[in-house]
Structures are given as structure tokens and as C-alpha cells.
TORKOL-4160 file (C-alpha; in steps of 0.2 Angstrom, whole numbers, padded with zeros to 4 digits, m for minus):
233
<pt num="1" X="0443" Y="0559" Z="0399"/>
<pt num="2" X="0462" Y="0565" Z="0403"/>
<pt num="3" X="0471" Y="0558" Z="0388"/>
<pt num="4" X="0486" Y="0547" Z="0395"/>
<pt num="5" X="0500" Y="0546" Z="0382"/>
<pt num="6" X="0516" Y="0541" Z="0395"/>
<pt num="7" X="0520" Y="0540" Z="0413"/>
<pt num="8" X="0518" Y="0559" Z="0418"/>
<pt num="9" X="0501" Y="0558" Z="0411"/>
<pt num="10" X="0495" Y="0547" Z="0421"/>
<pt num="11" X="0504" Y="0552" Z="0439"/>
<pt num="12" X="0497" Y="0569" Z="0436"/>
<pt num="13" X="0481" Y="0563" Z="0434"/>
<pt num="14" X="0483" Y="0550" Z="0449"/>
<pt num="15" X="0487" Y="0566" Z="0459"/>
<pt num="16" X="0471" Y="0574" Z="0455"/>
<pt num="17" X="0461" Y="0557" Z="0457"/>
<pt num="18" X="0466" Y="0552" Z="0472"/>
<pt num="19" X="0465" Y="0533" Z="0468"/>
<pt num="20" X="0464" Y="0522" Z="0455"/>
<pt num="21" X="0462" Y="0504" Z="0452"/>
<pt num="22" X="0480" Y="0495" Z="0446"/>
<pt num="23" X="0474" Y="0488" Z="0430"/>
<pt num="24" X="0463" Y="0491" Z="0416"/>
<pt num="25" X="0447" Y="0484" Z="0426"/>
<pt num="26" X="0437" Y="0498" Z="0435"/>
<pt num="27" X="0428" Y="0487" Z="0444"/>
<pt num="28" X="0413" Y="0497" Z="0443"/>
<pt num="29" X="0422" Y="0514" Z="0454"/>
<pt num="30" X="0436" Y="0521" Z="0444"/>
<pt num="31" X="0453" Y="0518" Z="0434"/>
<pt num="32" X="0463" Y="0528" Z="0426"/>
<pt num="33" X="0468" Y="0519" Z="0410"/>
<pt num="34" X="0453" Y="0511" Z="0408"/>
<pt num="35" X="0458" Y="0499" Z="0394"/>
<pt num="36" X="0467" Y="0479" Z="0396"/>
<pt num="37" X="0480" Y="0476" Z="0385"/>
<pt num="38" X="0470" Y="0468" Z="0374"/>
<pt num="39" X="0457" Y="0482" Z="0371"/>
<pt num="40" X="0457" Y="0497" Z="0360"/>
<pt num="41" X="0462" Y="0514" Z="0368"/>
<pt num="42" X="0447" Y="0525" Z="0365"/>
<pt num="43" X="0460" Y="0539" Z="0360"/>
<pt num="44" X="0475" Y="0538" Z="0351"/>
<pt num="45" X="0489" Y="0535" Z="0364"/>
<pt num="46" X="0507" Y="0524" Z="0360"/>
<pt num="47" X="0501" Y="0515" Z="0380"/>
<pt num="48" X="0502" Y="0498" Z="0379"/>
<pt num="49" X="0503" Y="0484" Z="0391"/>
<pt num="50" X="0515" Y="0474" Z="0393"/>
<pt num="51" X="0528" Y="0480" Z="0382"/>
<pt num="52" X="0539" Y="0483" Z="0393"/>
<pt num="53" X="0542" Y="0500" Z="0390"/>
<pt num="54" X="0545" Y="0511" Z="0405"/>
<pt num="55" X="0535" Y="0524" Z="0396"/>
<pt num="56" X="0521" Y="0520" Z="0389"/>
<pt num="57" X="0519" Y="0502" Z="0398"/>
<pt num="58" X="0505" Y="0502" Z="0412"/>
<pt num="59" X="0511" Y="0486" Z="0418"/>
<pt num="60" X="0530" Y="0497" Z="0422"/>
<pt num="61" X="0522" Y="0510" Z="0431"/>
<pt num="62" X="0517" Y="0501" Z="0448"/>
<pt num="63" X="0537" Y="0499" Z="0451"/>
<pt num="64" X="0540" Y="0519" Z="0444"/>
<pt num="65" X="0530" Y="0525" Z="0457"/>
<pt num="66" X="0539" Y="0516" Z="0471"/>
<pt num="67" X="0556" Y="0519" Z="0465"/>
<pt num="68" X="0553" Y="0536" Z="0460"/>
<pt num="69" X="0541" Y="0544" Z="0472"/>
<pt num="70" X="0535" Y="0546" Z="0490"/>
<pt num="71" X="0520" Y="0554" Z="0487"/>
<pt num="72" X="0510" Y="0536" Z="0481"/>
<pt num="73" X="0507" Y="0519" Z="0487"/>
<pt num="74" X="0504" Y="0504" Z="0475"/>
<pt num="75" X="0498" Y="0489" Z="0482"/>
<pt num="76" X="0483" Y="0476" Z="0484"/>
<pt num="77" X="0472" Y="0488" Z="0489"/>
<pt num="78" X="0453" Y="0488" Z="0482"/>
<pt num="79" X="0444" Y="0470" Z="0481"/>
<pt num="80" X="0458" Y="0462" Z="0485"/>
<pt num="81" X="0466" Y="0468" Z="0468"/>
<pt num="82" X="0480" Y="0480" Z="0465"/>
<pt num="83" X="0478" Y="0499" Z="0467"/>
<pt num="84" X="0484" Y="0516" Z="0470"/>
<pt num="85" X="0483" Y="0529" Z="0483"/>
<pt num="86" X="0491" Y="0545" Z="0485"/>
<pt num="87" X="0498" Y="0552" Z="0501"/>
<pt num="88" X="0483" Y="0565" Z="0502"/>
<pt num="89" X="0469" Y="0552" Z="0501"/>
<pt num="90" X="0478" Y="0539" Z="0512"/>
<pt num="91" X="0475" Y="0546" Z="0529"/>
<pt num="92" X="0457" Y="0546" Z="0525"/>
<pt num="93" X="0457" Y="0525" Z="0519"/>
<pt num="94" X="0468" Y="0523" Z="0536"/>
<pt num="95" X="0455" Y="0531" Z="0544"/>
<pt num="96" X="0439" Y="0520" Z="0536"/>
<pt num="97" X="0448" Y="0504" Z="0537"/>
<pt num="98" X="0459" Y="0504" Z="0555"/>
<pt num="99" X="0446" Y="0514" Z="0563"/>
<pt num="100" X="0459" Y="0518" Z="0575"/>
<pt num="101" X="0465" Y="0502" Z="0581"/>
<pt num="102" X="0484" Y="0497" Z="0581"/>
<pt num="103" X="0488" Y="0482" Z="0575"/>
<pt num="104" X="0488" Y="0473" Z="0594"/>
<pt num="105" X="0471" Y="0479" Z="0595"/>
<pt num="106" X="0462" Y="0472" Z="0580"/>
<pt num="107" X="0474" Y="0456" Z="0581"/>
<pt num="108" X="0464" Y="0453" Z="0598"/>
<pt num="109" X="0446" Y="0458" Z="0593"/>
<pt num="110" X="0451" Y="0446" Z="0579"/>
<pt num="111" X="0451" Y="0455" Z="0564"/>
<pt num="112" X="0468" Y="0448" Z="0561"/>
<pt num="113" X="0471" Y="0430" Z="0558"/>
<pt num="114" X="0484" Y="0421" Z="0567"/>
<pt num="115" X="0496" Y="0418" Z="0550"/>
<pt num="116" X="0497" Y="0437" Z="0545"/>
<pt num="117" X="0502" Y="0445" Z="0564"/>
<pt num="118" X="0516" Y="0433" Z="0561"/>
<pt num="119" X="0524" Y="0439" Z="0544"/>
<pt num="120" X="0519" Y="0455" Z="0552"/>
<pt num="121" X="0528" Y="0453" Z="0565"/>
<pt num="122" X="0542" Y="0448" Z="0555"/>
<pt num="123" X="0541" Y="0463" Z="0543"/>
<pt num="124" X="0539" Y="0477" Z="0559"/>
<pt num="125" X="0556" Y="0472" Z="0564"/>
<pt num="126" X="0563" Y="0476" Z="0546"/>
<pt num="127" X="0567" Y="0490" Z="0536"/>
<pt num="128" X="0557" Y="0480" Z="0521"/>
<pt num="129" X="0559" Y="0463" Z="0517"/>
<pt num="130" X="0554" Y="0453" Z="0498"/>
<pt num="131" X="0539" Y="0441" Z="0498"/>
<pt num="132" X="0552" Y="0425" Z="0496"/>
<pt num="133" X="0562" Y="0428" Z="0512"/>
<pt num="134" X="0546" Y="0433" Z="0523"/>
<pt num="135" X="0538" Y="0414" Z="0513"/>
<pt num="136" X="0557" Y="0406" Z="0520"/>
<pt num="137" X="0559" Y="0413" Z="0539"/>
<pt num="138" X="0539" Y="0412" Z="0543"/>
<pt num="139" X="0542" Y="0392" Z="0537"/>
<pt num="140" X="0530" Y="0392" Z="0525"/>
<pt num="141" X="0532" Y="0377" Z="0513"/>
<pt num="142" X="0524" Y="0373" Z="0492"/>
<pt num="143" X="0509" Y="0368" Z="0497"/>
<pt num="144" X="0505" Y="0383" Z="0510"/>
<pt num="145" X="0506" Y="0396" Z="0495"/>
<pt num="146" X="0486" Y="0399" Z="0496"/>
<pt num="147" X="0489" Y="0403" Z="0515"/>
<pt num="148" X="0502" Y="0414" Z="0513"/>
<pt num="149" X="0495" Y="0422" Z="0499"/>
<pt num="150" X="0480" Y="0425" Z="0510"/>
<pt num="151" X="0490" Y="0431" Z="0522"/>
<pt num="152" X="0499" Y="0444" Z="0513"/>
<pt num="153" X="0483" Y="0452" Z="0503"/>
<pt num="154" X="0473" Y="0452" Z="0521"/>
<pt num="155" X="0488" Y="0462" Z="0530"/>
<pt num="156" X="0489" Y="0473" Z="0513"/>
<pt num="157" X="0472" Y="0476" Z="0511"/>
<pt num="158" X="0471" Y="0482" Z="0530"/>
<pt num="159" X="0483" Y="0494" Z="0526"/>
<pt num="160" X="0498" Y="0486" Z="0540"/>
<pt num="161" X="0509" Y="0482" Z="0524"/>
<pt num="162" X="0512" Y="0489" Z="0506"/>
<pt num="163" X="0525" Y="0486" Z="0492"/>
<pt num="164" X="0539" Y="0495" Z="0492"/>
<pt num="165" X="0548" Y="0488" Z="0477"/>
<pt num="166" X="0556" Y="0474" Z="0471"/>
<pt num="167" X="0571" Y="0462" Z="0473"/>
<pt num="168" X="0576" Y="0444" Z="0467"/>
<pt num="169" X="0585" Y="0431" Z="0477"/>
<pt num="170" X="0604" Y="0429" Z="0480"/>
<pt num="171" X="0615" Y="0414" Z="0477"/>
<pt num="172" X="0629" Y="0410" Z="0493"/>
<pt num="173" X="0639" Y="0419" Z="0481"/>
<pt num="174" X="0628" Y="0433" Z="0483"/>
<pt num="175" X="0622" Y="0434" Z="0465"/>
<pt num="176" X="0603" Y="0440" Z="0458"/>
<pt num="177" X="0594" Y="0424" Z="0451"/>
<pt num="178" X="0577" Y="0423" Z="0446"/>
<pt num="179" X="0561" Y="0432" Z="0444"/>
<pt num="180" X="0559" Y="0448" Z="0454"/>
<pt num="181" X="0551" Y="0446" Z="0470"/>
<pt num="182" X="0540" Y="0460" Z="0477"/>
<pt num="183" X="0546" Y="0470" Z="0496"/>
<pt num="184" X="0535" Y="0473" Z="0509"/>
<pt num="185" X="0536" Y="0485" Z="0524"/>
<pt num="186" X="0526" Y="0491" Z="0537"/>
<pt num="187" X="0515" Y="0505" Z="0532"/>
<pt num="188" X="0522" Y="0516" Z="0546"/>
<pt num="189" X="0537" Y="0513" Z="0538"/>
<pt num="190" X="0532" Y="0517" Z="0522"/>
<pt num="191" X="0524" Y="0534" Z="0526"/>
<pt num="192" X="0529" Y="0550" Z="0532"/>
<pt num="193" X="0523" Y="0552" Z="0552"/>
<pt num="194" X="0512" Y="0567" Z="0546"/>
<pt num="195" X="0501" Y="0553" Z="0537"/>
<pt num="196" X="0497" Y="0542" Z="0551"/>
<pt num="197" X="0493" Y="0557" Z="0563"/>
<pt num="198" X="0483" Y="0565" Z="0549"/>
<pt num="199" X="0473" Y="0547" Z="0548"/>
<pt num="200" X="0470" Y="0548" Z="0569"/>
<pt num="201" X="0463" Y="0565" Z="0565"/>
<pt num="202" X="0450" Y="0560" Z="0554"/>
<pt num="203" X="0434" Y="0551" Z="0560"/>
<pt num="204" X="0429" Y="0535" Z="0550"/>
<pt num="205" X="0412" Y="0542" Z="0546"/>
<pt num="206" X="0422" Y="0558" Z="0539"/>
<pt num="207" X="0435" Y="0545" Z="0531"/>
<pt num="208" X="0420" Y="0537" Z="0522"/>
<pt num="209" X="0409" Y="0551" Z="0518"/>
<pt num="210" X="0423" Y="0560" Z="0511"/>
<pt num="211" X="0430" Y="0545" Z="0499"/>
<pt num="212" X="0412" Y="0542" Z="0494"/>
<pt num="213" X="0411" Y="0562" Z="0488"/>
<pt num="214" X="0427" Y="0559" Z="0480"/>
<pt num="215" X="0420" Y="0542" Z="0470"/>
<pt num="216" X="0406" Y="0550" Z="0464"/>
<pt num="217" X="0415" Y="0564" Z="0455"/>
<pt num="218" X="0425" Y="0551" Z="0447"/>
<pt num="219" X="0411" Y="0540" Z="0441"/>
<pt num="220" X="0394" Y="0546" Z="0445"/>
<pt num="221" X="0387" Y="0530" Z="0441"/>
<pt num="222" X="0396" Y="0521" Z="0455"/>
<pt num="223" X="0385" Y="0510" Z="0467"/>
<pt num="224" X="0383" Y="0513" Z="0483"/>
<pt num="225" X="0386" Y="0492" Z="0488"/>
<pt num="226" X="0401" Y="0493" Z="0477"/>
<pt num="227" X="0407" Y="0510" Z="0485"/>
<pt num="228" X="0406" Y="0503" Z="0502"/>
<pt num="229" X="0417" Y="0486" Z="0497"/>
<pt num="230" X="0429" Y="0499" Z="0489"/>
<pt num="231" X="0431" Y="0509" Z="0505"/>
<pt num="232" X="0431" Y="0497" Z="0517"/>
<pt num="233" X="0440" Y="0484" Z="0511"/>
């Protein structure tokens, strides 16, 4: 086990990984700092969650890798939980789960549900836009949250959308107020063009076979049913 003792730790070892679970759950495939905040690191280390420590806090890494990099993408990604991927391995995800179908494509073989091509469409004409103003101008009220929530982990989980940071909301007089709200765009958007013509380069049997090598290196003890869910989506 690569001992994790700040933030470099773990991007280096996120780099050589490939992907990685968001939170101390590895779900039975793989995660990098494989404790909760309320477990015992196996190995001495000053991580901790939730201490809000850019450093050494877990839970501060997910926005560090967006602000600071280009070379990895955090979002709801694995069993409908958060996850990472580098830019290496996500052409190959792209690949197993789009099985080279646009967006209009799978929307009309109906793999897409009729709520999430519209906050799609919403964000494809943006540069990125926060959860709370794609929840206002797509009309969603209180007691649609479930449905939008749905909505936004589908489209993230099909790899259309990923987070690209975070924002709060602005008073008329133009001031931050409130808890931070997560931004979205378009995962075209949020990735060099080399990524999605690698991904139409690479078969979904390859994509697959290829992930599954890379998941067994990780944790040989992975099973094949949880494997396939992890891959697929």
C-alpha cells in the first residue's frame, strides 16, 4: 500500500491507478485512501477527513483536482457514488459506456430520460453552469429534488456531464451567499478533443477488457459482477 500523508501523495498515486473511488468505501474494486473518517489509518499519516485541511483532508481534494488540474475528473462516477478518472483511463470508460453513441443517439434509443436531455441541453449551451441555476431555469421546484437528483447522477454517470468546480449563489447586488453549489459542463467541454477522439478509437470490448486488467492489478480479489457494474455504470 503507497502510504498517503498529503495531496501530492495521493495524485501521484491516482495517476498511476487510473481510478479511484471518491470516498473511503472501495466498494469492493478499489480506493485509494481506503479508510472513513471515522476509521483508523493502517499507517501513520496526519489525513484526515473532514478537517478541512487543504492538505491532508480527503474530503478538500475532490475541488483541488478541478481547480488545479486538467489531467483528472471527479464526479459521480462508479455505482452512482463519487469517483475519479484520470485523462489516460477516460477515453477507455467513454468507450464502455457511450459505445459510440452521441447524445441524440442514445436519447432516441432511450437510454436517456426525458428530464436529463433537458438540463443537458441547458448545460451544452454553456461554458458550465452551478447545480442551483440549472435546478432554477429547468423549473424544477422543492418537491422535484429526487427527480433532479436523478437526473443529474444519470447524465454524470453516462459520462455527458462532470463537475468542474464550485460556486455559491449571488444576491441582486451581486454578493456570494450560502453553501457552495457544484458546476457542471459538458464532458466535451471539460476535456481536451484528443480524449474524445482517443475514446472513438477504442472498441467497447477493448475499453472493457482493458479496465478489467487494470482492476484486477488493483485488487485481485475484485468480482467479476462487481467489476462489470463498475465499468458499465
Amino acid at each position: 500500500m503507497d502510504k498517503i500523508l498529503c495531496f501530492d501523495d495521493f495524485v501521484n498515486v491516482l495517476l498511476k491507478s487510473g481510478f479511484s473511488m471518491g470516498g473511503g468505501n472501495s466498494d469492493g474494486i478499489y480506493v485509494i485512501v481506503p479508510w472513513g473518517w471515522k476509521e483508523t489509518p493502517p499507517y501513520e499519516t496526519p489525513v484526515s477527513w473532514h478537517t478541512e485541511i487543504l492538505e491532508t483532508d480527503p474530503w478538500e481534494w475532490r475541488m483541488r483536482v478541478l481547480n488545479e488540474r486538467s489531467d483528472i475528473a471527479y464526479s459521480k462516477l462508479f455505482f452512482n457514488k463519487s469517483g475519479y478518472i484520470t485523462q489516460e483511463w477516460y477515453p477507455y470508460f467513454l468507450s464502455a459506456r457511450r459505445k459510440g453513441q452521441s447524445f441524440k443517439e442514445a436519447y432516441f434509443d432511450g437510454k436517456i430520460s426525458h428530464t436529463a436531455k433537458r438540463i443537458y441541453e441547458l448545460i451544452e449551451q454553456h461554458d458550465a453552469l452551478p447545480a442551483h441555476f440549472i435546478k432554477q431555469e429547468c423549473g424544477f421546484a422543492k418537491e422535484d429534488k429526487s427527480k433532479f437528483d436523478r437526473a443529474m447522477v444519470e447524465l454524470q454517470m453516462k459520462l455527458y456531464i462532470t463537475m468542474c468546480g464550485n460556486a455559491r449563489k449571488l444576491s441582486l447586488k451581486g454578493e456570494e451567499h450560502g453553501w457552495a453549489s457544484n458546476v457542471f459542463c459538458t464532458v466535451e467541454r471539460f476535456w481536451d478533443k484528443s480524449v474524445i477522439e482517443k475514446a472513438s478509437e477504442i472498441s467497447p470490448e477493448k475499453a472493457i477488457e482493458t479496465i478489467t486488467e487494470q482492476i484486477y492489478t488493483l485488487n485481485p480479489a475484485a468480482e467479476e459482477k462487481k467489476i462489470r457494474k463498475f465499468i458499465n455504470g
